[in-house]
C-alpha atoms as a printed R data frame, in Angstrom:
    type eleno elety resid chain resno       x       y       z
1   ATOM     1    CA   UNK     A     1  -7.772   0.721 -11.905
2   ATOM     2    CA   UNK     A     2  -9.106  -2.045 -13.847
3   ATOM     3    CA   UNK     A     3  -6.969  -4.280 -12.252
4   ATOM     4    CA   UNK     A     4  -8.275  -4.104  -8.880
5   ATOM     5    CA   UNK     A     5 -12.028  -3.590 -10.056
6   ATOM     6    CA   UNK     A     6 -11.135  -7.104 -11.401
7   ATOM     7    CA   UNK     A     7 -12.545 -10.534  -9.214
8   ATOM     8    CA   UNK     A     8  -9.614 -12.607  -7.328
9   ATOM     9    CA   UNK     A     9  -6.158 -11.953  -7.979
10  ATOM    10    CA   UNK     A    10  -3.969 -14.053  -6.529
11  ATOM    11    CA   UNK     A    11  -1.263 -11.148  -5.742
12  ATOM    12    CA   UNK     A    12  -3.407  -8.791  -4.594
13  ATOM    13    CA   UNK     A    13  -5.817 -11.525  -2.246
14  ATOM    14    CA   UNK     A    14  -2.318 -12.182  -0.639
15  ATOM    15    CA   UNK     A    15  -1.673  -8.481   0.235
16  ATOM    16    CA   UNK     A    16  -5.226  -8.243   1.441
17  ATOM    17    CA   UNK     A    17  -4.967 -11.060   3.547
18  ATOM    18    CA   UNK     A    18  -1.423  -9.890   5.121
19  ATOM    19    CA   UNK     A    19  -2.969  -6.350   5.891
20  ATOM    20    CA   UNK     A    20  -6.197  -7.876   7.417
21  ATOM    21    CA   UNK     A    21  -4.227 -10.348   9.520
22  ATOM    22    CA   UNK     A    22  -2.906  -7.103  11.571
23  ATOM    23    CA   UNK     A    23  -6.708  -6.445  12.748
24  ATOM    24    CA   UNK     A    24  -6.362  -9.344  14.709
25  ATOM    25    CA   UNK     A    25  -2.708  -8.409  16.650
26  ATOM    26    CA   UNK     A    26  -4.778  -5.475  17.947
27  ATOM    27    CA   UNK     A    27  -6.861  -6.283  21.657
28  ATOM    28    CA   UNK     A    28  -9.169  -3.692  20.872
29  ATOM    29    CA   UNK     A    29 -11.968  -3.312  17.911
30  ATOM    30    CA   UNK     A    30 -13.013  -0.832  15.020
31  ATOM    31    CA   UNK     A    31 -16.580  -0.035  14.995
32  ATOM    32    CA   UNK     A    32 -16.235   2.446  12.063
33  ATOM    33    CA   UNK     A    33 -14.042   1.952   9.212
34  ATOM    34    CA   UNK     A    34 -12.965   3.478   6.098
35  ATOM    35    CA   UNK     A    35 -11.868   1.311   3.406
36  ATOM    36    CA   UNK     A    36  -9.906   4.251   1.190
37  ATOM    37    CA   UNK     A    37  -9.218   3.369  -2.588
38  ATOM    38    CA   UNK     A    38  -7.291   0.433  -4.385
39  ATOM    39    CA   UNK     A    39  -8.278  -3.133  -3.929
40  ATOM    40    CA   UNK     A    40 -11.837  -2.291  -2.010
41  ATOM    41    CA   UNK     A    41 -13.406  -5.567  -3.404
42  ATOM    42    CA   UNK     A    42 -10.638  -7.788  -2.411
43  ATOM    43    CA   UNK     A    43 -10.801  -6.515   1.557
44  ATOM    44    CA   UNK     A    44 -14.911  -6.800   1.383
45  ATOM    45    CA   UNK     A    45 -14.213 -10.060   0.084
46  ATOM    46    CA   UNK     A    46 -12.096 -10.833   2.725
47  ATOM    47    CA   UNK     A    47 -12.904  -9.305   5.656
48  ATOM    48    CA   UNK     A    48 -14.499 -12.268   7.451
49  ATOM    49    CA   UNK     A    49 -15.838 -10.264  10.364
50  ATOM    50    CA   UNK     A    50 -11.750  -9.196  10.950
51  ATOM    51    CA   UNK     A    51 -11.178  -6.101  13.544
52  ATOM    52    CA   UNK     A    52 -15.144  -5.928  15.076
53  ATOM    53    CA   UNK     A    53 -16.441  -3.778  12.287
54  ATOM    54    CA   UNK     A    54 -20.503  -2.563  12.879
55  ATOM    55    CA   UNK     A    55 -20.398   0.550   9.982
56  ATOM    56    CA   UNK     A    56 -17.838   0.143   6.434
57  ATOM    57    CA   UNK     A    57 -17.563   2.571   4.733
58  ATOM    58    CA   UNK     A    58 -15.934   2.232   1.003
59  ATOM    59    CA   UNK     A    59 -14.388   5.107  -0.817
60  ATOM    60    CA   UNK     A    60 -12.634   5.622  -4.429
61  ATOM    61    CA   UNK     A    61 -12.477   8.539  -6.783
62  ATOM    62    CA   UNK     A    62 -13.663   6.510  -9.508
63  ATOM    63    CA   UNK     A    63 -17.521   6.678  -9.570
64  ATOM    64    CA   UNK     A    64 -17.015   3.040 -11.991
65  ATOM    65    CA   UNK     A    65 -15.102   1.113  -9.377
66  ATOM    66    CA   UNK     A    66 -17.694   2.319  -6.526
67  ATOM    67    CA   UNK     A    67 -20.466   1.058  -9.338
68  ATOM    68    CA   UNK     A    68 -19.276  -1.967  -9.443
69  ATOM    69    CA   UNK     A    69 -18.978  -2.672  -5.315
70  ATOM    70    CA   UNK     A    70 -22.258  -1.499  -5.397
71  ATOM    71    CA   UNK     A    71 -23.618  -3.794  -8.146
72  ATOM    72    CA   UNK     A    72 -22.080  -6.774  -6.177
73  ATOM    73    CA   UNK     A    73 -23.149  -5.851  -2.878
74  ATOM    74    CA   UNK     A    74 -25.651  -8.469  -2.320
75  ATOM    75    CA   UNK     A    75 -23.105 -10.880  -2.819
76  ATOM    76    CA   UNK     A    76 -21.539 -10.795   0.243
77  ATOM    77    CA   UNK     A    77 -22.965 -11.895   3.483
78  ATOM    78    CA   UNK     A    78 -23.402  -8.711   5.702
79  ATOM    79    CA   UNK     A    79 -23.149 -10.066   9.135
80  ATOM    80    CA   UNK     A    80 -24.609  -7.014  10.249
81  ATOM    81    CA   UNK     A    81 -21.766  -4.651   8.793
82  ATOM    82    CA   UNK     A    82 -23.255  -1.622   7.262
83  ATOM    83    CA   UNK     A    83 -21.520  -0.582   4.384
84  ATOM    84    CA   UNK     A    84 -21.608   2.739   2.969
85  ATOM    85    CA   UNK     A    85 -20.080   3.440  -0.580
86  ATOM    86    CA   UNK     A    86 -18.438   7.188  -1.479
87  ATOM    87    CA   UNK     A    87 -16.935   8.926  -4.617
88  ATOM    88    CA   UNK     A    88 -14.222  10.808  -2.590
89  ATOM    89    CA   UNK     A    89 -10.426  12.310  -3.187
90  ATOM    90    CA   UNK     A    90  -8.318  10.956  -0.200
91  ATOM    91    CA   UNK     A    91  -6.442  13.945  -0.173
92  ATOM    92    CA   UNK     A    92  -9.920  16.130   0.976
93  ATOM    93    CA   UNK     A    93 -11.739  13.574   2.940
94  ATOM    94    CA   UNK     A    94 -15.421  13.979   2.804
95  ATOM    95    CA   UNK     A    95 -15.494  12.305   6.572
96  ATOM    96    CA   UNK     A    96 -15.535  14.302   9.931
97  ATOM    97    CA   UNK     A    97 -12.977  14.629  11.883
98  ATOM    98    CA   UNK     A    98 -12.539  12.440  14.970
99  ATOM    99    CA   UNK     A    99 -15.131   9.911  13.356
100 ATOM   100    CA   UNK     A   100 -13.332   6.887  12.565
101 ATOM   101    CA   UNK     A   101 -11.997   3.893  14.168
102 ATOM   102    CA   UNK     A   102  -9.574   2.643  11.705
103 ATOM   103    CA   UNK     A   103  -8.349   4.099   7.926
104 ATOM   104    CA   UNK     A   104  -7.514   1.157   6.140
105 ATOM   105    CA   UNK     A   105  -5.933   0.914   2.182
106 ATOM   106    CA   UNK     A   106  -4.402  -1.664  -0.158
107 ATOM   107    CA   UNK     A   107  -2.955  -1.235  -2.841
108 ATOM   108    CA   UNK     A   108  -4.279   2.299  -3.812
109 ATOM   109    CA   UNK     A   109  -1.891   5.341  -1.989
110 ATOM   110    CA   UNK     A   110   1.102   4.961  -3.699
111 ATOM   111    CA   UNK     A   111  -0.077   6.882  -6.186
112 ATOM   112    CA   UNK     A   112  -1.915   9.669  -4.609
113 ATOM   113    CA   UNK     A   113  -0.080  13.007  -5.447
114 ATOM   114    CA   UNK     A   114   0.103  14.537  -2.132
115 ATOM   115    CA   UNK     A   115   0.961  11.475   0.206
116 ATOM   116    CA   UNK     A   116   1.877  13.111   3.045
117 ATOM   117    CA   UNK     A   117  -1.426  15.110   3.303
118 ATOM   118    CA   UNK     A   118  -3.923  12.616   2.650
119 ATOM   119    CA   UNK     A   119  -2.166  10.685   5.577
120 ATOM   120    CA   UNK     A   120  -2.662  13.722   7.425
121 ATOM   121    CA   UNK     A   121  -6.679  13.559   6.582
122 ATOM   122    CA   UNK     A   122  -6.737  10.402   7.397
123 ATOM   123    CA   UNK     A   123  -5.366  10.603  11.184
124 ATOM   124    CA   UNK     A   124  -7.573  13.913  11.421
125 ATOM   125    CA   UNK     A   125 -10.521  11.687  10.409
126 ATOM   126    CA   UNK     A   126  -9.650   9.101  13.179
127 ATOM   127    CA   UNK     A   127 -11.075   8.919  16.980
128 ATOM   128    CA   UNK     A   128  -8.417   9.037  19.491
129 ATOM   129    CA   UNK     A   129  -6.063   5.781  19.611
130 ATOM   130    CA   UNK     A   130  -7.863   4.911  16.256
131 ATOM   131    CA   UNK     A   131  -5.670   2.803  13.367
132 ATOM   132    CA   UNK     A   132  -4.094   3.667  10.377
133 ATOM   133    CA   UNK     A   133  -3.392   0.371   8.278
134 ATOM   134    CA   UNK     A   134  -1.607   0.432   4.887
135 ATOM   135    CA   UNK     A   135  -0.311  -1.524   2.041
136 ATOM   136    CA   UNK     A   136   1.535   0.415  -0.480
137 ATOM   137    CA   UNK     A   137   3.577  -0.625  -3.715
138 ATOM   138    CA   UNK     A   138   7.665   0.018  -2.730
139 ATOM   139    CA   UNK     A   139  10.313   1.339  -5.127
140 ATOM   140    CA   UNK     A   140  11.913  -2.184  -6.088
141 ATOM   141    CA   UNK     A   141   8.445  -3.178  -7.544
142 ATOM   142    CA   UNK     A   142   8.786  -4.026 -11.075
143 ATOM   143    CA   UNK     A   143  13.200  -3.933 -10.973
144 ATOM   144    CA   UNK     A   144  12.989  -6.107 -13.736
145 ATOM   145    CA   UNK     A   145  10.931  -4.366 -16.255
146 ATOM   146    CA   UNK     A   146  12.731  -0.842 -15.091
147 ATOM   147    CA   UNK     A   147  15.557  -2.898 -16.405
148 ATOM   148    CA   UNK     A   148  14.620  -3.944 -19.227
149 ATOM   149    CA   UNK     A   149  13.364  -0.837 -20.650
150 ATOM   150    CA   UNK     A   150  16.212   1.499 -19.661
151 ATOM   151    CA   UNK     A   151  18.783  -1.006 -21.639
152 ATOM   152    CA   UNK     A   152  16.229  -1.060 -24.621
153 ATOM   153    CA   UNK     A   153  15.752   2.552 -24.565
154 ATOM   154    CA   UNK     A   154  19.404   2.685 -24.415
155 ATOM   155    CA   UNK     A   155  19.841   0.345 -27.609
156 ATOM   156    CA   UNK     A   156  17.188   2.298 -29.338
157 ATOM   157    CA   UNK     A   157  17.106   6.179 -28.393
158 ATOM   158    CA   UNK     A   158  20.409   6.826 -26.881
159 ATOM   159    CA   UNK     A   159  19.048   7.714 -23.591
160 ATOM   160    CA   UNK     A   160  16.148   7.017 -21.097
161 ATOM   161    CA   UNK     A   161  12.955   8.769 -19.685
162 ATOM   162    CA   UNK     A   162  11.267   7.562 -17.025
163 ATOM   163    CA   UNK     A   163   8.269   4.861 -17.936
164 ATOM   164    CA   UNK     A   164   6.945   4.009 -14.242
165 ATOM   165    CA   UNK     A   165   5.691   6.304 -12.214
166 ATOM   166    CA   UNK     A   166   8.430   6.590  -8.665
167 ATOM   167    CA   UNK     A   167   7.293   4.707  -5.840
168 ATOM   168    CA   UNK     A   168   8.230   5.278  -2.444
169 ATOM   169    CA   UNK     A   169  11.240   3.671  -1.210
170 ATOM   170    CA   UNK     A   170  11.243   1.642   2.745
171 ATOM   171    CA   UNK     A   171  13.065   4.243   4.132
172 ATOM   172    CA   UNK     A   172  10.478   7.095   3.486
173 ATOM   173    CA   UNK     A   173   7.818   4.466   5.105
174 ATOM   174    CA   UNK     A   174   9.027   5.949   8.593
175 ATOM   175    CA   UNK     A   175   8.560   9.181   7.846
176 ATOM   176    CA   UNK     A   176   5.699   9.723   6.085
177 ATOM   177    CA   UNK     A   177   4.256   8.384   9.614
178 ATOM   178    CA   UNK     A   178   5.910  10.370  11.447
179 ATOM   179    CA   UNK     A   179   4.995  13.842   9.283
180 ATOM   180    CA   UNK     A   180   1.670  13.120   9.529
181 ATOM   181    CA   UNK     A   181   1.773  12.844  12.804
182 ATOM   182    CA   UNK     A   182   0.920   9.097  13.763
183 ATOM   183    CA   UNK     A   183   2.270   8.122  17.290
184 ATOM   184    CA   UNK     A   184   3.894   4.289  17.698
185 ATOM   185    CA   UNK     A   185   4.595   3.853  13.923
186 ATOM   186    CA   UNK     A   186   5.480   0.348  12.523
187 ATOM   187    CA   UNK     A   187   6.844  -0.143   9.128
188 ATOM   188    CA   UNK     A   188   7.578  -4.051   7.409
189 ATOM   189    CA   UNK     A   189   7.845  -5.063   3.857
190 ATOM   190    CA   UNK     A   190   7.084  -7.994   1.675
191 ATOM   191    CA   UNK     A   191   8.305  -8.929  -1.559
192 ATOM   192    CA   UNK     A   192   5.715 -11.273  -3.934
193 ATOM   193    CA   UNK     A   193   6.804 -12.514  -7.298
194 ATOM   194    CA   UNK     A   194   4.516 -13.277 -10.057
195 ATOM   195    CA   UNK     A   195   5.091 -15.033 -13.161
196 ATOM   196    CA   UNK     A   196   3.843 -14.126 -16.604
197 ATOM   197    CA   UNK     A   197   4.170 -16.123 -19.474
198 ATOM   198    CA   UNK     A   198   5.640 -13.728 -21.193
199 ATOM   199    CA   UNK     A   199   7.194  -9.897 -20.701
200 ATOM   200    CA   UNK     A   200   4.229  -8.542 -23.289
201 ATOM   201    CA   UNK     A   201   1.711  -9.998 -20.853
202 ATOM   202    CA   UNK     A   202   3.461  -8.470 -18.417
203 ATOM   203    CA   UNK     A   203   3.114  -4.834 -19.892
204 ATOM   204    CA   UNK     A   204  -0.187  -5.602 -21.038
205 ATOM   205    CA   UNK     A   205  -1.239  -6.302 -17.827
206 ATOM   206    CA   UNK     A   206   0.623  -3.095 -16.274
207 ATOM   207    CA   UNK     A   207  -1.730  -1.010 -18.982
208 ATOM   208    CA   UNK     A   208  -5.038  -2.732 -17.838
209 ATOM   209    CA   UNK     A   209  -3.770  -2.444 -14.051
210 ATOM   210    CA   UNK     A   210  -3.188   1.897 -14.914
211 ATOM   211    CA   UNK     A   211   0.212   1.474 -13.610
212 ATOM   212    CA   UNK     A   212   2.099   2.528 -16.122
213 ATOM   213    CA   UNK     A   213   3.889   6.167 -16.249
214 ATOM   214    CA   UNK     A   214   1.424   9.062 -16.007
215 ATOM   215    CA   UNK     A   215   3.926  11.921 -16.111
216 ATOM   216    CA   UNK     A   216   1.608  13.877 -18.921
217 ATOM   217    CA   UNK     A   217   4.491  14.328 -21.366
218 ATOM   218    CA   UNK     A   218   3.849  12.633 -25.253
219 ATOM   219    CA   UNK     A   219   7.412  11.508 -25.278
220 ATOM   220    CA   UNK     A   220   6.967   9.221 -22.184
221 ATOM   221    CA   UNK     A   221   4.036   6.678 -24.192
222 ATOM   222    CA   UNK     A   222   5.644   3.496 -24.521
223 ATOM   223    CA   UNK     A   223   6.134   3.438 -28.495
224 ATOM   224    CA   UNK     A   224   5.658  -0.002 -29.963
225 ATOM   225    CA   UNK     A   225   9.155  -0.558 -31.206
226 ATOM   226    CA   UNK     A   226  10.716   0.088 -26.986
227 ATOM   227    CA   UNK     A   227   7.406  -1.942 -25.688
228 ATOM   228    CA   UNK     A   228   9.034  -5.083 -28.360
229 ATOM   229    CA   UNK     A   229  12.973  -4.454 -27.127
230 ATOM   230    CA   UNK     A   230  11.744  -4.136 -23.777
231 ATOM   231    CA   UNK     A   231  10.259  -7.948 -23.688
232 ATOM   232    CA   UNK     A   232  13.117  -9.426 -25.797
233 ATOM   233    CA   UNK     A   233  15.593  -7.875 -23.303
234 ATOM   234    CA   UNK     A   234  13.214  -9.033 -20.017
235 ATOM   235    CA   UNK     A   235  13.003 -12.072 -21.611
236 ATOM   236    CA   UNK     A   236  16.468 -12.735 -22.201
237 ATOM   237    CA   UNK     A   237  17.719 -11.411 -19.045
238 ATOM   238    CA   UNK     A   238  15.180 -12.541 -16.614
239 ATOM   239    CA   UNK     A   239  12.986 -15.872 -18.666
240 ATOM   240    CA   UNK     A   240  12.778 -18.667 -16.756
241 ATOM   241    CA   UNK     A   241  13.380 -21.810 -18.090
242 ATOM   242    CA   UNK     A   242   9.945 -22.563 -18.730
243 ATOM   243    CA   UNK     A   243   9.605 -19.741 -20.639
244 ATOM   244    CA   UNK     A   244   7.754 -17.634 -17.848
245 ATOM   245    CA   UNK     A   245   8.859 -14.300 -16.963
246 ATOM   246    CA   UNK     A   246   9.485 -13.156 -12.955
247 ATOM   247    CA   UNK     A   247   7.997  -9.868 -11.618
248 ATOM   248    CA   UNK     A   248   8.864  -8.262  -8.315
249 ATOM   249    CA   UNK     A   249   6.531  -6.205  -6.265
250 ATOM   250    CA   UNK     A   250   7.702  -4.638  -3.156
251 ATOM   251    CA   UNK     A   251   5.290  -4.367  -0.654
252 ATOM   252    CA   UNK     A   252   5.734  -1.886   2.173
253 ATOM   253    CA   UNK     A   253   3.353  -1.889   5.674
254 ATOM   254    CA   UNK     A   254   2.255   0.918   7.261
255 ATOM   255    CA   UNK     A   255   0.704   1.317  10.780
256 ATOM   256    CA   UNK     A   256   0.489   3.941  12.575
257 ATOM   257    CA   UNK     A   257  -1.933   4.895  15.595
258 ATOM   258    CA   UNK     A   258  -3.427   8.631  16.467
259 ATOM   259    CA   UNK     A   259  -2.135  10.270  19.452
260 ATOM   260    CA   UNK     A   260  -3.756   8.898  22.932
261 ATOM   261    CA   UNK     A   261  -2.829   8.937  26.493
262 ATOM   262    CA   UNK     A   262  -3.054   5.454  26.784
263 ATOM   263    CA   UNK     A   263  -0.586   4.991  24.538
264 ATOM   264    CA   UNK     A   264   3.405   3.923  25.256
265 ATOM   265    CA   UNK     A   265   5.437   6.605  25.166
266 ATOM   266    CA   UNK     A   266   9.019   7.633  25.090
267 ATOM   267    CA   UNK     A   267  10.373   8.960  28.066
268 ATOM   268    CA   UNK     A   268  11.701  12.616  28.077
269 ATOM   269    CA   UNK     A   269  15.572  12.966  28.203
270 ATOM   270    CA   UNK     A   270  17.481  13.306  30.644
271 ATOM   271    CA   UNK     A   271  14.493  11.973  33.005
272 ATOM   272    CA   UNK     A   272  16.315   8.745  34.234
273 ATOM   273    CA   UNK     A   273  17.435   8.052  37.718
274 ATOM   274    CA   UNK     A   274  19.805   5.860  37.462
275 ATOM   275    CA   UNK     A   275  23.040   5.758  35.357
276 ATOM   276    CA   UNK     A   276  24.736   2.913  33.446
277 ATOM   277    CA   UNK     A   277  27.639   3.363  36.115
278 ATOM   278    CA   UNK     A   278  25.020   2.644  38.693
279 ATOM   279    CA   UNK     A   279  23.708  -0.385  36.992
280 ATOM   280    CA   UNK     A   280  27.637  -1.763  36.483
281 ATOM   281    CA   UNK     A   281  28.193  -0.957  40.118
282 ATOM   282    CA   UNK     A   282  24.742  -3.211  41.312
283 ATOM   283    CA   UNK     A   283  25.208  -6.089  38.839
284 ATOM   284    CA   UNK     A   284  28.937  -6.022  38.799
285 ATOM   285    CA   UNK     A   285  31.547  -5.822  36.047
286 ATOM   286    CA   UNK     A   286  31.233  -9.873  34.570
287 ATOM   287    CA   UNK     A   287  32.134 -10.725  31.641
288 ATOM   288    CA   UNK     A   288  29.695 -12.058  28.423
C-alpha cells in the first residue's frame, strides 16, 4: 500500500506506538521476531530496542514495499538487531515452525483473504509461550464515508453496492483467536479520528492508501459523478466548521499467546471443592 510505504503518518505512528507499548507489559523478551505486512517502516522506525529483539525479520508480499525498507536500511541505528527482509504470503509462511518468538502486524491483516489461517501460520511459526501482537482496521472505520456514499448512490442509482471492502467487526476479534488456537487471548479497541480538508482528499487518499473496494466486479469502480455526491453529502453531513472533514478508524487489538504449560489456565468443571453454600456458611449471610 502506498500509504504505509509512505514516511511518518501521524495515524498510523500512533497505532504503532500503541501496539509496541504492549512489548513492554510482557516480563519476558522476543529474541526472534517477525514483523508481517502493513506499516513495517513505521514499527522499524519505532521500535526503540522495545520487547529484547536480537534477529527482525520483515515480511510483505509486495517485492516494492520490501525495496524500499531495504533502500532505507542504513538509516536506522541497528543496536545490534539483525534484520532480515522477505517477499512472503502470510497465509503460507515461508518460516519454520516453532521458530519465532513473537508475530507482530499493524495495519496490514485486515485484508488478508483467509484470516483465520494465516493466524493459524502464524501461531504454528511461534516457539512455545511465544506472542502474537496485532493491530487490525475494525468495521466502524470509515462510518462516515460508508454513509455518504450509500445516500449518494441512493440519490443517483437507485440502489447501493458495496465500495469498501468488510472489515472485521470487535466481536469476531475473540474468535478469530480462539480458532486459531491462541491460549489467554486479549482483545481492546481504539478509535482515532483524522481530519481532511476536504471529503475528495479523503477518497483520494483512500485510493493512494489501496483501501478502497477490491471486490473484482466493473460496476463497483467509484464513477466520477458518485465519487462528487459522495463529498457534497460527507461534507454536508459531517464538515466541520472549519471546513475540515472527520474520519473514523476503528482500531481493534489482538494478543494472543501459543499454548504453554506455564501458562494460566482455566480450571476443569466441576473440579472445585468447595460450594457457594459453603462459602455463605464460613463468611456468613451479611448484607452489601
Amino acid at each position: 500500500m502506498a500509504w504505509l510505504m509512505r514516511g511518518k503518518d501521524e495515524f498510523v505512528d500512533s497505532v504503532a506506538e500503541n501496539l509496541l507499548d504492549r512489548l513492554q507489559d510482557c516480563r519476558k523478551t522476543f529474541p526472534t521476531a517477525l514483523c508481517l505486512g502493513g506499516s513495517l517502516e513505521a514499527i522499524r522506525r519505532l521500535l526503540h530496542g522495545r520487547g529484547g529483539m536480537e534477529k527482525l525479520i520483515m515480511m510483505d508480499m509486495s517485492f516494492d514495499m520490501i525495496k524500499v525498507l531495504k533502500d532505507t536500511d542504513e538509516k536506522f541505528a541497528r543496536n545490534n538487531l539483525e534484520t532480515f527482509y522477505v517477499v512472503g504470503d502470510e497465509e503460507f509462511l515461508p518460516i519454520k515452525e516453532n521458530s519465532l518468538d513473537l508475530v507482530i502486524s499493524c495495519l496490514g491483516l485486515h485484508w488478508t483473504n483467509d484470516l483465520p489461517g494465516a493466524m493459524i501460520q502464524a501461531r504454528l511459526a511461534l516457539r512455545p509461550d511465544g506472542l502474537f501482537l496485532a493491530a487490525i482496521l475494525g468495521g466502524e472505520t470509515l462510518k462516515e464515508l460508508r454513509i455518504a456514499c450509500t445516500i449518494a448512490q441512493m440519490e443517483r442509482e437507485g440502489g447501493i453496492s458495496p465500495r469498501l471492502s468488510p472489515l472485521a467487526q470487535v466481536r469476531d476479534a475473540g474468535n478469530l483467536l480462539t480458532r486459531a488456537g491462541f491460549s489467554l487471548p486479549g482483545v481492546d479497541v481504539d478509535e482515532y479520528t483524522v481530519k481532511y480538508d476536504s471529503a475528495l482528499e479523503l477518497i483520494e487518499h483512500l485510493r493512494s492508501m489501496g483501501e478502497t473496494n477490491a471486490l473484482f466486479q466493473r460496476s463497483n469502480i467509484l464513477k466520477k459523478d458518485i465519487a462528487l455526491a459522495t463529498a457534497a453529502v460527507y461534507q454536508s453531513m459531517f464538515g466541520g466548521e472549519d471546513g475540515t472533514v472527520p474520519a473514523t478508524f476503528q482500531v481493534i487489538y489482538m494478543t494472543g499467546w501459543k499454548e504453554h504449560p506455564s501458562q494460566q489456565r482455566a480450571k476443569r468443571r466441576g473440579s472445585a471443592t468447595a460450594s457457594f453454600g459453603d462459602i455463605q456458611k464460613h463468611f456468613g449471610r451479611g448484607s452489601c
